[in-house]
N, C-alpha and C positions, 0 to 999 in steps of 0.2 A: 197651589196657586189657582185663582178662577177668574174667568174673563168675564168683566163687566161692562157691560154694553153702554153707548151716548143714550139709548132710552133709559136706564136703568139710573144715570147720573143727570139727566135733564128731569127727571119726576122728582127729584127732592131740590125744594127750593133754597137758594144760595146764589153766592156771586160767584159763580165757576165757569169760567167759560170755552168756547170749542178748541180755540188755539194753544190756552193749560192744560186741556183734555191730552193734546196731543203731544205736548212738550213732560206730559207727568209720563202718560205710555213710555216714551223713550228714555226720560231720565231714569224710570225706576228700572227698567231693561239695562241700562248703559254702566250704573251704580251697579248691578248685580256683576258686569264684565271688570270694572275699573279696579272692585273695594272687594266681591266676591261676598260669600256670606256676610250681611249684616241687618243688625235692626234699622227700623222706620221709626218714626215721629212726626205726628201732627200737634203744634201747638196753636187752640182753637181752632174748633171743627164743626161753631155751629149747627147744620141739622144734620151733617154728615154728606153731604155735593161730593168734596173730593176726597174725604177718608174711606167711600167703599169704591172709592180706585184704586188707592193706596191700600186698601184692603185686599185687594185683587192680585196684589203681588207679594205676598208674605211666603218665603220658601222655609223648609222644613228646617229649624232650628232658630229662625229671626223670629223678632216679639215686634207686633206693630203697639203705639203706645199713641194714646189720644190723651193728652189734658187739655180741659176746658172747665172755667166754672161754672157753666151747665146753671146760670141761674141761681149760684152760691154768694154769699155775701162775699165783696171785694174788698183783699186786704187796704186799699186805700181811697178816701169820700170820693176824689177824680175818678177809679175806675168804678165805682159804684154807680156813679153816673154816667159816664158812658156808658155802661151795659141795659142803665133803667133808659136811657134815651137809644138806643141801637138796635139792641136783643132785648123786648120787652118775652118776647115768647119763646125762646131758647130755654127749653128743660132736658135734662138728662136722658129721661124717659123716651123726646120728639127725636134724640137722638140716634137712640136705643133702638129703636123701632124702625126707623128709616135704612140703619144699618142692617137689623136683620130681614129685610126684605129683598136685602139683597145676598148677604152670605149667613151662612148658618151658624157661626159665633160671632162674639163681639170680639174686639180688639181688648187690646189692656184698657180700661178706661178709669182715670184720673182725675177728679174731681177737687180741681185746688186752683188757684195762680201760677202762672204762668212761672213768679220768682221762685217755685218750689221744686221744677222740676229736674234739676241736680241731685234730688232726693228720692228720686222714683224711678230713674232710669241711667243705664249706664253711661261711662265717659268713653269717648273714644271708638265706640262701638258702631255709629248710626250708617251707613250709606246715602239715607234719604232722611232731611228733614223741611216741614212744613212750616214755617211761622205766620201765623195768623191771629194774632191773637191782640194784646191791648194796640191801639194805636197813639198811645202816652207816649212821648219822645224817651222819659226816664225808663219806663217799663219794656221801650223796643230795646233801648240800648243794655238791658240784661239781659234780652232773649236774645241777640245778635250776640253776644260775650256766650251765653249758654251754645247756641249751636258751633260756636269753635271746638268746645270743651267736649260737646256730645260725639259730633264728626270723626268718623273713621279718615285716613288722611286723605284719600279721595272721594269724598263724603258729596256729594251735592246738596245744597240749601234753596230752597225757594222763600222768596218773602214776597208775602199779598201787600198790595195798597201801599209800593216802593214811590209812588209819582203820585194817586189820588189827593186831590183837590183837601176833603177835609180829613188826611192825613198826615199832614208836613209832618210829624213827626216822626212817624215811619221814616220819612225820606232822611230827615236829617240822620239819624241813626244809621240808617243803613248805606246812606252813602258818606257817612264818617267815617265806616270801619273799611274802607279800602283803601283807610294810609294805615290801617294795620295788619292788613295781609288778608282781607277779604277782595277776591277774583272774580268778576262778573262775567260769563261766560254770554246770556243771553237776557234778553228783557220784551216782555209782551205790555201789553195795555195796563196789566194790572200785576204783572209780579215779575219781580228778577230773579234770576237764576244764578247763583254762584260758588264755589268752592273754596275753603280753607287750604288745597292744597295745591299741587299745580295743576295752572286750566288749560295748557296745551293739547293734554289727552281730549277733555271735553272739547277746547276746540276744535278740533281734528274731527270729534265724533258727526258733531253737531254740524260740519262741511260736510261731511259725507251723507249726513242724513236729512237735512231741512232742501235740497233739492228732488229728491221724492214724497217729502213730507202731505204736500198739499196744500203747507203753507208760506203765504210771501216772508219775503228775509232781506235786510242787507248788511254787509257786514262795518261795522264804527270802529273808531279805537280810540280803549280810554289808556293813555301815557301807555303808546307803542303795542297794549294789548286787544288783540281782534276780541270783539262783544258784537255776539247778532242779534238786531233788531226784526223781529220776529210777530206777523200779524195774520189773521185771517182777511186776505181779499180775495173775490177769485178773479183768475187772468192774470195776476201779479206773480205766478211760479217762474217764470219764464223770466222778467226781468231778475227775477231774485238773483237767478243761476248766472243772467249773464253776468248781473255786475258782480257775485264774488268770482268768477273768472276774471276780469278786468284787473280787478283789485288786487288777486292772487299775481297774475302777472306782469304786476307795476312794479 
């Protein structure tokens, strides 16, 4: 494993920001305690922002696996379009580079659709996966069915762009599947955090750790289950703490 620093992840341009920085630090630590040896996955990694984090924590025997179409023609005209209007300058290569700037191999890297990758990397296996990738309502809704299928049972899942503006479809996708047994443990500005399997462990962890974190918090519930609300303000640590005290002892 090798420590990668907020300078090392603020030089490569992306939508990654300080409060995922710190929510990836801890999930990829927490999934190493929960699930124990397992594989990672990024599904799109545009220049590479958060995969030489997630690079950063590969332990002796897990494969980290990056697919992205890196600028390949999209199996369908919709995503073709969205990647010619999004990612005009997303090449494999701007990838390539970015990553080894910061560790000394590259990851597995994958060059396909997103629908492919049941065919390149294990079932069952993952601790940590990323979904980032098309934000087509049809296309999230097989990445969301793949990360069930990939998930060790206490696997944690992040998905980018859960609430952005020009991606209702994310949203709809991903918050469809928590009448199928998708568990949201946490949610920042830009991605939620949640497990296939039970989120009491996570939630327990994520009490214990987002009052030292540095970042504000409070805690919601979606039908009866604690979900923390999770931001960067500063001076907000303090009410964070009080109110899940409060809450914990109502």
């Amino acid at each position: 494993m090798a420590v990668v620093t907020d300078s090392q992840i603020k030089a490569i341009p992306g939508w990654f920001f300080r409060s995922d920085w710190s929510i990836f630090r801890f999930a990829l630590e927490e999934s190493s305690r929960q699930v124990g040896k397992g594989d990672l996955l990024e599904l799109g990694a545009y220049l590479g922002k958060s995969a030489v984090l997630i690079g950063g924590d590969v332990g002796q025997g897990e494969t980290f696996t990056v697919l992205d179409l890196f600028g390949a023609q999209a199996d369908t005209p919709a995503n073709a379009a969205e990647n010619e209007d999004q990612y005009p300058s997303l090449t494999r290569s701007r990838f390539e580079e970015n990553y080894l700037k910061v560790h000394d191999a590259l990851p597995s890297v994958i060059q396909a659709p997103s629908s492919q990758v049941l065919d390149h990397v294990s079932s069952g296996s993952h601790r940590f996966v990323h979904v980032d990738a098309s934000h087509l309502y049809e296309h999230v809704v097989g990445d969301v069915r793949a990360s069930r299928e990939l998930s060790a049972p206490q696997g944690i899942v992040a998905f980018d762009d859960y609430r952005t503006f020009h991606a209702v479809g994310v949203s709809a996708a991903v918050w469809e599947a928590t009448r199928d047994g998708l568990n949201p443990v946490a949610v920042t500005e830009m991605k939620m955090y949640a497990t296939w399997g039970d989120p009491d462990p996570w939630v327990d962890a994520l009490a214990r750790w987002l009052p030292w974190s540095g970042l504000a918090f409070e805690e919601e519930r979606i039908a009866e289950n604690a979900v923390f609300r999770v931001w960067r303000k500063p001076g907000a640590v303090i009410r964070g703490l009080m109110e899940l005290q409060k809450r914990r002892m109502s």
